[in-house]
Backbone bond lengths (Angstrom), bond angles and torsions (degrees), N, CA, C in turn:
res aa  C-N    CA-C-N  psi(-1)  N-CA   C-N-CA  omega(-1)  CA-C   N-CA-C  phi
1 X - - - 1.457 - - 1.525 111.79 -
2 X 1.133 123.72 -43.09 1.308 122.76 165.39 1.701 132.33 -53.40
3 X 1.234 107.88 -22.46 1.627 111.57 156.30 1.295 107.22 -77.74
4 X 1.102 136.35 -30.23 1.799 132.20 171.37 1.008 110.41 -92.72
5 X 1.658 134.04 9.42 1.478 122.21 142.31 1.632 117.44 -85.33
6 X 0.886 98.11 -11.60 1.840 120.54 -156.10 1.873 86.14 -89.30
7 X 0.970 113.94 -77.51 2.044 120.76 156.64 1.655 107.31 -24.50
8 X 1.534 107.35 -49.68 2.105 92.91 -165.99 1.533 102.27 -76.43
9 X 1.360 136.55 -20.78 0.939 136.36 -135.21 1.953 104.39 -89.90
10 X 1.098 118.43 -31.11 1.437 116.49 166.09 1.570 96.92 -68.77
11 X 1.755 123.49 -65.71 1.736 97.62 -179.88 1.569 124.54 -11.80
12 X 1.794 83.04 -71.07 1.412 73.54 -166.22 1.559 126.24 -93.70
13 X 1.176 120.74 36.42 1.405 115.60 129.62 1.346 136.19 -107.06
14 X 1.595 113.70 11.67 1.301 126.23 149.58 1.708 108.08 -70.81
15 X 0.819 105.19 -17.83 1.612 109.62 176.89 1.354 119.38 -75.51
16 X 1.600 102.84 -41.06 1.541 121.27 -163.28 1.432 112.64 -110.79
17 X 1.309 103.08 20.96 1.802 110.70 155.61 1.097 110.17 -86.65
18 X 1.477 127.05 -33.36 1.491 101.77 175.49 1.189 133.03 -27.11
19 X 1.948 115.49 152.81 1.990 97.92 -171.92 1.763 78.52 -105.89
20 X 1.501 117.27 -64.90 1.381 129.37 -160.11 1.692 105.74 -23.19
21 X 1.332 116.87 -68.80 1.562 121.83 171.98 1.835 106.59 -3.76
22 X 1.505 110.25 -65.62 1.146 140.48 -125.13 1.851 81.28 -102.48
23 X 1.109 117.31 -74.19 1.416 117.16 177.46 1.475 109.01 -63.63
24 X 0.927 135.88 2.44 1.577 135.29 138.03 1.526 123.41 -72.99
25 X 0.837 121.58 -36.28 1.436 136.83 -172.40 2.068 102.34 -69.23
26 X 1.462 102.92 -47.30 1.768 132.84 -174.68 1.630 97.42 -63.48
27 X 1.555 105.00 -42.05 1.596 109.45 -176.77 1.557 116.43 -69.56
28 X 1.377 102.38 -54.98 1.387 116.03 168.76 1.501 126.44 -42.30
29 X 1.591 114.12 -34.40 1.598 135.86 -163.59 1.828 89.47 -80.04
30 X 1.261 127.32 -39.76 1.184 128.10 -135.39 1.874 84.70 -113.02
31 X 0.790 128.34 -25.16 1.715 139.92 157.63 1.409 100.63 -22.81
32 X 1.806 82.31 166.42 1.925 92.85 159.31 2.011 95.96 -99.01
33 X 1.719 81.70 151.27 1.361 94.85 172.91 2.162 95.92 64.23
34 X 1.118 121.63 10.69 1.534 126.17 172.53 1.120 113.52 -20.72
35 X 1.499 127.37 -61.25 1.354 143.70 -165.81 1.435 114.98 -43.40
36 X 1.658 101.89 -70.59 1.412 115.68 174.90 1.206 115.48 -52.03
37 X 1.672 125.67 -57.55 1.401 119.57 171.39 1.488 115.00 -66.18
38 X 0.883 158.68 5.83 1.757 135.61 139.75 1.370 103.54 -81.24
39 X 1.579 133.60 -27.33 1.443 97.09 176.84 1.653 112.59 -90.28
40 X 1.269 126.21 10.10 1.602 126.10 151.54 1.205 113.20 -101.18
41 X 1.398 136.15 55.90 1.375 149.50 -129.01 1.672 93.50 167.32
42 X 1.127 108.81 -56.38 1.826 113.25 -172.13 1.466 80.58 -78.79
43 X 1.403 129.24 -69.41 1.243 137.50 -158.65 1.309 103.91 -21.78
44 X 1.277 110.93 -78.73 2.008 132.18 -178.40 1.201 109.89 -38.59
45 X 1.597 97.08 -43.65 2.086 99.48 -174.13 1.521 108.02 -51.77
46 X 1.540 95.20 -49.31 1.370 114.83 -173.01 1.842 137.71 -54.65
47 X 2.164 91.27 -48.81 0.804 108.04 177.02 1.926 126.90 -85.02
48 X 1.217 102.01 -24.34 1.550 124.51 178.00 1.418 115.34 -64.20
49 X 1.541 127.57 -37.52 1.369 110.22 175.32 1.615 105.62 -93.44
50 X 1.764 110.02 -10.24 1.233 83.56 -161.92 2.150 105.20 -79.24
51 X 1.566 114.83 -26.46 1.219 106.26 162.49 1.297 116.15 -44.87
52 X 1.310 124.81 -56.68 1.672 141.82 -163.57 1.731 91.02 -34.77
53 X 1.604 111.94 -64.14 1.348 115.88 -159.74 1.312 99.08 -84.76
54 X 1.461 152.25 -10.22 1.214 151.23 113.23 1.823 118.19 4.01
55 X 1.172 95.43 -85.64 2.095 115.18 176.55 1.597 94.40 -44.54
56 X 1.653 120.49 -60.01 1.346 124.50 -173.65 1.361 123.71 -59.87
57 X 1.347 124.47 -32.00 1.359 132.97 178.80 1.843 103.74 -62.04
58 X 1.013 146.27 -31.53 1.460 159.02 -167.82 2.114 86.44 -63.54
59 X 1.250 90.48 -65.88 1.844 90.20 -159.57 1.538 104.82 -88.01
60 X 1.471 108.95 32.41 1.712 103.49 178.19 2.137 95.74 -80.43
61 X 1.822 103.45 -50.25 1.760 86.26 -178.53 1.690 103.38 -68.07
62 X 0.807 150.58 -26.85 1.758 125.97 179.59 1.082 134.23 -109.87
63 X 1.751 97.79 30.42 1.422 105.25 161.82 1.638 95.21 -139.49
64 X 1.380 124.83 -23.29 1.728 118.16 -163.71 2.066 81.96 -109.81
65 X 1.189 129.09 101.86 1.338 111.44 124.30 1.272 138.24 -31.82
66 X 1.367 135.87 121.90 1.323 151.99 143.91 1.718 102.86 -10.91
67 X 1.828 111.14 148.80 1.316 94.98 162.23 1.767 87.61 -145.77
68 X 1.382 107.04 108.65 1.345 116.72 -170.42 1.836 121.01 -52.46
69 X 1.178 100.60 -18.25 1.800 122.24 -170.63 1.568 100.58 -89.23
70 X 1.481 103.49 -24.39 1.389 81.67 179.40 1.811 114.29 96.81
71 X 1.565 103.63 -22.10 1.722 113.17 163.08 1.145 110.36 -58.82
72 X 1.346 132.09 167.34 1.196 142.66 137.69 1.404 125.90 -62.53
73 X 1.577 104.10 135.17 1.120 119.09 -172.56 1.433 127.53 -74.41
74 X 1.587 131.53 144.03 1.427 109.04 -166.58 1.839 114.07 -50.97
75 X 1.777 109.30 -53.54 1.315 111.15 174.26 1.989 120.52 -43.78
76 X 1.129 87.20 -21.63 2.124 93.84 -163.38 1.930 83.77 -89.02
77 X 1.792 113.86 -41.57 1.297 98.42 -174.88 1.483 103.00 -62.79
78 X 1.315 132.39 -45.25 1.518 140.70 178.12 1.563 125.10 -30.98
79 X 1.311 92.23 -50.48 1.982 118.82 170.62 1.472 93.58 -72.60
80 X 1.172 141.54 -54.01 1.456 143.49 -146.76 1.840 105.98 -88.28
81 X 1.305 100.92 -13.96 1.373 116.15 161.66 1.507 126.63 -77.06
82 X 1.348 102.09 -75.72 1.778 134.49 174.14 1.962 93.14 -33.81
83 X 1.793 121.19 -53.86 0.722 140.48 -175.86 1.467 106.37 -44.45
84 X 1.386 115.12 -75.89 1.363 132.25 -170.83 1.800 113.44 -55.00
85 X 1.136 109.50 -53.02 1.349 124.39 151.06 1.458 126.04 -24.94
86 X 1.311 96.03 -72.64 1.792 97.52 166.84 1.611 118.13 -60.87
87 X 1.069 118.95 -33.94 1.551 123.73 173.42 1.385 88.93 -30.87
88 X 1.761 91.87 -92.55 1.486 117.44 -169.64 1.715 123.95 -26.26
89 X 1.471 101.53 -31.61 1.446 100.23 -170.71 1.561 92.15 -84.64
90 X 1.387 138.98 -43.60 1.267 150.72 -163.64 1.910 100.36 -69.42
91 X 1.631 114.79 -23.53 1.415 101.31 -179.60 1.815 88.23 -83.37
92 X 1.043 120.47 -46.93 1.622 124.19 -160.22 1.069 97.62 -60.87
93 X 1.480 152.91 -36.83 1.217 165.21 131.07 1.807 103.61 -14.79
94 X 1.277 129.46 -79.79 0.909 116.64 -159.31 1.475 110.06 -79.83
95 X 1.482 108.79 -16.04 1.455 104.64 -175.43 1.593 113.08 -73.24
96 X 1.290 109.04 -18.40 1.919 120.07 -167.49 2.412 87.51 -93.66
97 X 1.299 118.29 -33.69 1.014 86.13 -179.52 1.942 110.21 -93.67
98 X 1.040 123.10 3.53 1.148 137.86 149.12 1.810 119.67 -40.90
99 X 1.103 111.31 -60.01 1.806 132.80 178.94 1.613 101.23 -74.18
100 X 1.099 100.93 -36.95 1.873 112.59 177.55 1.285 127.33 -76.54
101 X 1.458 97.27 -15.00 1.971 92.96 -173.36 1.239 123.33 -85.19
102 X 1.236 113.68 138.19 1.146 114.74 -165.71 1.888 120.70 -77.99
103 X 0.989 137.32 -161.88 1.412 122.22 -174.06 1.515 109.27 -77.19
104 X 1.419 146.45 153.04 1.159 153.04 -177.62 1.912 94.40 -71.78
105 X 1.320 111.11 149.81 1.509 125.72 176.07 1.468 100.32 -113.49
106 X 1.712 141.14 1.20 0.787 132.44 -178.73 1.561 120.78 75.70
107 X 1.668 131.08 9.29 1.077 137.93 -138.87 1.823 97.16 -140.16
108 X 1.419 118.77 105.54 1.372 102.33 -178.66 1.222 133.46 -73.99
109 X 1.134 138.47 150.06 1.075 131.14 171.97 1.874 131.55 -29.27
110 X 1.426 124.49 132.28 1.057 139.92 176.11 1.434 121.16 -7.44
111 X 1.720 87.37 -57.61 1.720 108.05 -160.48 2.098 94.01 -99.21
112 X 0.572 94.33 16.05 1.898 99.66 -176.60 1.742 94.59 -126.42
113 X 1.453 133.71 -23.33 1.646 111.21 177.32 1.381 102.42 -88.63
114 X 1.847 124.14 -20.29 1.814 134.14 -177.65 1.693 87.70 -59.74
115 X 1.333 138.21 -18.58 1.630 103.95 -148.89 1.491 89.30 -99.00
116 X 1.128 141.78 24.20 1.649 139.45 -177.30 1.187 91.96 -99.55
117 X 1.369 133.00 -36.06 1.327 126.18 -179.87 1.482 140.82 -82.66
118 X 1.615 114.88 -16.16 1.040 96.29 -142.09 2.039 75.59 -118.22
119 X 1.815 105.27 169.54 1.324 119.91 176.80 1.539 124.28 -59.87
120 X 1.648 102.05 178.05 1.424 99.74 166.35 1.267 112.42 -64.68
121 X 1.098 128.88 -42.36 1.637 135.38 -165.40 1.916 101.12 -46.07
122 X 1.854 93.87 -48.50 1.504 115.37 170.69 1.442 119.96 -28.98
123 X 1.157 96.47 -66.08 1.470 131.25 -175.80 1.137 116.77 -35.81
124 X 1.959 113.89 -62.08 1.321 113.36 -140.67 1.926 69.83 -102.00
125 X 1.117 145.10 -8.38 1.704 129.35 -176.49 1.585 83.81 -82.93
126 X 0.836 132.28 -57.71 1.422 131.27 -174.40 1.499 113.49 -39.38
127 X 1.192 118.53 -45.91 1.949 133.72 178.66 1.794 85.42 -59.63
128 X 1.220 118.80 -62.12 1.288 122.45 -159.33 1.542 118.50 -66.67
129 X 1.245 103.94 -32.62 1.654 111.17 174.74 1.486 101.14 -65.81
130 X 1.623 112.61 -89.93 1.770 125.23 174.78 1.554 102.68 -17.78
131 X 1.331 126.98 -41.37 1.563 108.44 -162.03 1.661 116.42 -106.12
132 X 1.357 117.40 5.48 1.207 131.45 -157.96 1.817 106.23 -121.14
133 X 1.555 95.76 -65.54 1.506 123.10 -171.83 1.669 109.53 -63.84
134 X 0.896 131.04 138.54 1.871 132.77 169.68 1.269 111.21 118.96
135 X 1.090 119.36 173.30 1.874 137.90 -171.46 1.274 108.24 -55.38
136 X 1.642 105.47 -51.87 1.559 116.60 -163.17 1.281 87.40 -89.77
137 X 1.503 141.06 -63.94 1.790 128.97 -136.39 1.986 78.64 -61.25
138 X 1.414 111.73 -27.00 2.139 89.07 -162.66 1.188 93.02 -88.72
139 X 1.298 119.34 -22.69 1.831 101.84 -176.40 1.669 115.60 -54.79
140 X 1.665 84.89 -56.48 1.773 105.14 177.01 1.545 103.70 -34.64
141 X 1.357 115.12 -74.38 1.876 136.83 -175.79 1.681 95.30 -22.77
142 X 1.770 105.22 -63.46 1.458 121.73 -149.67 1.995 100.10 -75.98
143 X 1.133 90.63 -17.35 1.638 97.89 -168.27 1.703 104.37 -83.50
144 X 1.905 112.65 -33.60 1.359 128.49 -179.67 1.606 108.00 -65.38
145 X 1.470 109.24 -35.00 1.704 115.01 -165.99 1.629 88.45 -91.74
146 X 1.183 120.51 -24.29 1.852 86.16 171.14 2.012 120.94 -103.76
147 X 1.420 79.33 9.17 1.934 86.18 168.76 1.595 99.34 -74.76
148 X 1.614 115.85 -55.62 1.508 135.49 160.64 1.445 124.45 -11.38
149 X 1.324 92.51 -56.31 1.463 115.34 177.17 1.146 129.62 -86.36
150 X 1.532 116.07 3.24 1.904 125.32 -169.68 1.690 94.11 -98.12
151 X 1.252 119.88 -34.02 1.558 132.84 -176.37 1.815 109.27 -90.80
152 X 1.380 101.73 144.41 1.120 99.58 151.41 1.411 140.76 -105.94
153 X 1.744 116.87 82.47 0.677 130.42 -178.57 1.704 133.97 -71.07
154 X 1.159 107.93 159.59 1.708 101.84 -179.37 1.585 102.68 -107.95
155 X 1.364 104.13 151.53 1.600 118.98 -158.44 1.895 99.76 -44.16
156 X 0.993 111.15 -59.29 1.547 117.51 -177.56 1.660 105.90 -46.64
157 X 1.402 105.73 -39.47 2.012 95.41 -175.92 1.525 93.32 -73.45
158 X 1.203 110.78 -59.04 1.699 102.48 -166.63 1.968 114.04 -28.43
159 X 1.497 91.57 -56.32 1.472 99.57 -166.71 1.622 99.39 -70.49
160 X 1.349 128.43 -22.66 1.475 113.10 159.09 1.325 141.29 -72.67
161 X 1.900 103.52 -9.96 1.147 106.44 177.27 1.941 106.41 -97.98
162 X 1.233 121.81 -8.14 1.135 155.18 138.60 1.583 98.29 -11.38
163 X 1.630 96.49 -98.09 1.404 114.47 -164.61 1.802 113.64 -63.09
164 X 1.119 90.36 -24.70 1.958 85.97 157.56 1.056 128.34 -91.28
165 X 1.052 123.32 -3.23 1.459 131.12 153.42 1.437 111.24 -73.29
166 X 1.335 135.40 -63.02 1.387 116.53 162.25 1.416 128.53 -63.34
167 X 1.494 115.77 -19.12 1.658 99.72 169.81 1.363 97.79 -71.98
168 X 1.340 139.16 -73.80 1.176 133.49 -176.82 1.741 124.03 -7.38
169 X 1.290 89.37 -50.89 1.988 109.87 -173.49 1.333 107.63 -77.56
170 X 1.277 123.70 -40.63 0.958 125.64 147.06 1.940 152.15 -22.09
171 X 1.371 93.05 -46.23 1.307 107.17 -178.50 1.508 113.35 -35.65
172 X 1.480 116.94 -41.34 1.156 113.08 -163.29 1.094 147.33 -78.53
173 X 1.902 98.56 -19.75 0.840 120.91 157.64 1.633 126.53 -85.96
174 X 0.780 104.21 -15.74 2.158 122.64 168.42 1.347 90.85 -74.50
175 X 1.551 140.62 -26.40 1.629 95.43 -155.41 1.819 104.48 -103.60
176 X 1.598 136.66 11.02 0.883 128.20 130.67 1.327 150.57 -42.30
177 X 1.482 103.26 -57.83 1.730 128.98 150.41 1.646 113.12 -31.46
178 X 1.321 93.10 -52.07 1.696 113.76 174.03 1.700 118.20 -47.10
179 X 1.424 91.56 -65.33 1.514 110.68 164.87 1.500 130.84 -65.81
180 X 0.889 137.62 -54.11 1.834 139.12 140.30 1.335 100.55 -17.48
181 X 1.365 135.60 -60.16 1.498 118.63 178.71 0.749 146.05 -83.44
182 X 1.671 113.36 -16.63 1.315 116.57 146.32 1.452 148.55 -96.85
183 X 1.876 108.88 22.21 1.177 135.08 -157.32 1.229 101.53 -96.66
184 X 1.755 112.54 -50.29 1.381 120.72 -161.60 1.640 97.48 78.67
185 X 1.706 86.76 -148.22 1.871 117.20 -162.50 1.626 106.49 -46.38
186 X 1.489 98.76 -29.22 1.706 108.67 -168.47 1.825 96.39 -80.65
187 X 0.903 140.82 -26.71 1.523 151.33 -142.92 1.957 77.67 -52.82
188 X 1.556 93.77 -81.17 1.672 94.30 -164.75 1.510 123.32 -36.53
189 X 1.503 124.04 -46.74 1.490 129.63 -172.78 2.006 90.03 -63.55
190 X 1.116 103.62 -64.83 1.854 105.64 179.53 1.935 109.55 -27.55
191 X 0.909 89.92 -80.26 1.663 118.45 175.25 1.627 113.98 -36.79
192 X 1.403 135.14 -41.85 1.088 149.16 137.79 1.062 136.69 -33.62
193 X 1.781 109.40 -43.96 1.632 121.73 167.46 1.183 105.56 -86.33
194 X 1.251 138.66 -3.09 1.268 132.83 -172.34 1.261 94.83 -86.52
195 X 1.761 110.08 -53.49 1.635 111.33 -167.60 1.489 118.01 -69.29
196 X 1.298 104.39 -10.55 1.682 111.81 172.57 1.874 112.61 -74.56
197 X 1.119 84.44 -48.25 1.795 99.80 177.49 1.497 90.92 -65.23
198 X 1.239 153.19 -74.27 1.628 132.34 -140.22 1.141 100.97 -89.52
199 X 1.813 126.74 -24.78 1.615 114.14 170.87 1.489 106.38 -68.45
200 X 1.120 141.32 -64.83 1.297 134.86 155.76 1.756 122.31 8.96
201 X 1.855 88.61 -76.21 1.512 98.02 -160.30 1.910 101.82 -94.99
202 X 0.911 116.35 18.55 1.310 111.36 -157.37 1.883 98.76 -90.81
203 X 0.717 111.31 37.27 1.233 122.85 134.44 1.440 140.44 -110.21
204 X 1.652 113.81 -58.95 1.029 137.36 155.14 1.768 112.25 -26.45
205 X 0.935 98.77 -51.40 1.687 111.48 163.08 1.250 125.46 -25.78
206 X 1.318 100.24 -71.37 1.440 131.70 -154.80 2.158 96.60 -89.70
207 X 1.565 89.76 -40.63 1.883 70.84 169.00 1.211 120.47 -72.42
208 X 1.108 140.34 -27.47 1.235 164.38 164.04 1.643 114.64 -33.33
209 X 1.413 100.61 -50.65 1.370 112.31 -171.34 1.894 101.14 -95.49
210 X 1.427 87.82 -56.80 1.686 92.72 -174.48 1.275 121.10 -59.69
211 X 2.292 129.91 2.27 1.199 142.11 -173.18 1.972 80.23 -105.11
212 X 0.876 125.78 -47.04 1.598 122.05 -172.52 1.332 116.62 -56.92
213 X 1.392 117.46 -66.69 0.993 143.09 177.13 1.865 118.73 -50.84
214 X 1.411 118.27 -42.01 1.603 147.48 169.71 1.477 85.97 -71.12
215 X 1.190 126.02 -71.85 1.805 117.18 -157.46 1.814 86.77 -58.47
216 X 1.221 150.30 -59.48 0.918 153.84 -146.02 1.442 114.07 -52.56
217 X 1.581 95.66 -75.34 1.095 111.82 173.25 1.978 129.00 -66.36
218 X 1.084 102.33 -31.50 1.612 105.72 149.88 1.085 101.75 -17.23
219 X 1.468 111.59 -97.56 1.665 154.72 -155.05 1.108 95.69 -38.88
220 X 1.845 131.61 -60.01 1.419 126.72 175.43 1.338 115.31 -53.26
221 X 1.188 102.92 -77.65 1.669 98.69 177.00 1.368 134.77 -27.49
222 X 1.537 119.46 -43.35 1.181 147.14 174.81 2.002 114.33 -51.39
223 X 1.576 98.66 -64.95 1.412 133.91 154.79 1.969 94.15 -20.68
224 X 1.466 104.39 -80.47 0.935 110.88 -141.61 1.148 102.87 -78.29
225 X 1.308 149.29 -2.84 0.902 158.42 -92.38 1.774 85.34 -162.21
226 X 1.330 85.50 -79.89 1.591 97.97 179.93 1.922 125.15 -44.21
227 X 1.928 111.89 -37.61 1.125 123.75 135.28 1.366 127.68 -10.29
228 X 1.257 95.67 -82.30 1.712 116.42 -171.94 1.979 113.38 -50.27
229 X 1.798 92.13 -38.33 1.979 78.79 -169.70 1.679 74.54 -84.64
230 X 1.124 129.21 -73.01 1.860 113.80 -170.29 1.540 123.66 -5.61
């Protein structure tokens, strides 16, 4: 089990680069009634992939063969490709609208002035959408069920290597929540500079991570790949 934690562990911090998650979570804190909505906000983050990879764990034996050696599998090299790829296109992506943007108006985004308004109920569908829904949260998911599937694991490891994969992914959005409670009076001024710094850099970020992560995963996929016709 420890070589298939050692495998989930780039997922899920391809997972847990997201910034938005995180500057949603900062918006919510700084709300009325704040408190409650980030922790039904963490909840969703929390609770949404971990069903997701739940439903997925069922079709890991009749679609992921076992790979007794411990290599990667042609399908896991396939994902571990497609994976790396999208990184790469997603840093080249953010790096060209990075050079492109035009001057800030001081005015936040659309979907960041809706979160002052809406409930807990809001909240925790909101954790569940952001952490579940998009290219990367299913790549990540789809990339976890064939690490899953390279081992032969027993139902209890899977679902433990599972749940560290979402605590892991997680972090990022927990460590505001984190901070608000143990800040006190200062929480809001803290919490504010934070959200200034990742709206700011939240690109820069993400090329940063998504050029690491893309070169990475390439290389495996590629590797394994190359294995397989050898």
């Amino acid at each position: 089990m420890g070589a298939a934690i050692a495998q989930m562990i780039p997922f899920a911090l391809g997972k847990m680069i997201a910034v938005n998650p995180t500057i949603a979570v900062i918006l919510l804190l700084v709300s009325a009634h704040g408190h409650g909505k980030a922790i039904a906000y963490l909840t969703g983050a929390f609770v949404g992939p971990l069903v997701a990879g739940l439903l997925l764990i069922p079709l890991i034996g009749t679609v992921i063969p076992s790979a007794d050696d411990g290599d990667l599998t042609p399908l896991s090299s396939a994902v571990h490709l497609v994976i790396g790829l999208t990184f790469l296109f997603l840093a080249y992506r953010g790096w060209h609208r990075r050079t492109a943007k035009r001057p800030a108006d001081g005015k936040l985004p659309g979907w960041m002035r809706v979160l002052d308004g809406i409930g807990t109920g809001g909240a925790f569908g909101l954790g569940v959408a952001m952490t579940v829904f998009g290219v990367k949260n299913l790549l990540m998911l789809t990339g976890l069920v064939a690490v899953i599937g390279e081992f032969a694991l027993s139902p209890v490891q899977q679902i433990i290597v599972l749940i560290g994969f979402v605590l892991i992914s997680t972090l990022p959005v927990a460590t505001p929540l984190i901070a608000a409670t143990y800040l006190g009076p200062r929480a809001d001024a803290v919490l504010g500079a934070w959200k200034e710094w990742l709206v700011q850099n939240t690109d820069l970020i993400l090329v940063g991570f998504s050029l690491i992560l893309g070169v990475l995963f390439t290389l495996q996929g590629a590797i394994g790949l190359v294995k397989v016709v050898a």
